[in-house]
N, C-alpha and C positions, 0 to 999 in steps of 0.2 A: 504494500500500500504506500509505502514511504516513499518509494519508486517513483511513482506513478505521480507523487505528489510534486517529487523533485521535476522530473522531465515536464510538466507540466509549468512549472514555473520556469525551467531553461525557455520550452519554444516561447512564452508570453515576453520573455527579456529579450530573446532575437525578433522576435514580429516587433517589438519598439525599438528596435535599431535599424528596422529594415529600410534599407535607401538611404541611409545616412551615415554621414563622418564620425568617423570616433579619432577625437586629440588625444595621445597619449602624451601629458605634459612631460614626465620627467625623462632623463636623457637616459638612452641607451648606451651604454659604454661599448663605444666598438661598432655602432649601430647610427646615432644618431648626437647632434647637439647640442638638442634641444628639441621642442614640441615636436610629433610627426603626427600626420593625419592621415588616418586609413579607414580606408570606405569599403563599407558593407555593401555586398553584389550576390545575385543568386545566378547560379546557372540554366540554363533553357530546363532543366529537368526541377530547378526550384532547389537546388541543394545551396545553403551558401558557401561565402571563400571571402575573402576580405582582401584588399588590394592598398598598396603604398608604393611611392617611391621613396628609394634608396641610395643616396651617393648617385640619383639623376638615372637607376635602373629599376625600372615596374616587377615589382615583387606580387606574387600570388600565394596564400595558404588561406588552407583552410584545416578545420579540427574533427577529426574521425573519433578514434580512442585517444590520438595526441597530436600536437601539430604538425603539417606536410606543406612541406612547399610542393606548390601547382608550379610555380612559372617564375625563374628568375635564378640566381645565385646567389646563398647564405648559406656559411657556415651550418651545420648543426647545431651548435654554441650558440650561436647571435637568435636562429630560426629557435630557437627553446623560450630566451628570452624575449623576443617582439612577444613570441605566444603568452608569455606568464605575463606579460605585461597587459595584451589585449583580455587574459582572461579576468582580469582585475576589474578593465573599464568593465567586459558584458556582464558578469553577474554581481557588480555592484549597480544597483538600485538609485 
């Protein structure tokens, strides 16, 4: 039941991001330096993935079990980080 309760409130916190930017303010070490903005995008199938640029190259991921880059080059290291950072802004409220 507590499942059920949890995914329930994940999809209602992605359908209120949907089509829009999320600022992650603090700096990424390695990554960023300073604010970066990355938009929330769904695929023709409805699944989402989240988009930024990077040092001026278009980055793609998206979160299955853990973060995957779609489209671009990061590190594994840097690609862990964006992710614990974007999972901060989605399921903070």
């Amino acid at each position: 039941m507590s499942f059920t309760i949890v995914l329930i409130a994940k999809l209602q916190i992605m359908n209120s991001t949907s089509n829009k930017t999320i600022t992650i303010e603090k700096e990424l070490q390695g990554l960023t330096n300073g604010p970066l903005e990355v938009n929330y995008k769904e695929t023709t199938d409805g699944l989402p993935y989240y988009e930024c640029n990077i040092h001026g190259q278009k980055i793609q991921l998206r979160k299955d079990d853990k973060w995957e880059l779609m489209w671009g080059d990061l590190p594994q290291d840097q690609l862990e980080k964006l992710g614990a950072a974007l999972d901060e802004k989605i399921t903070t409220p």
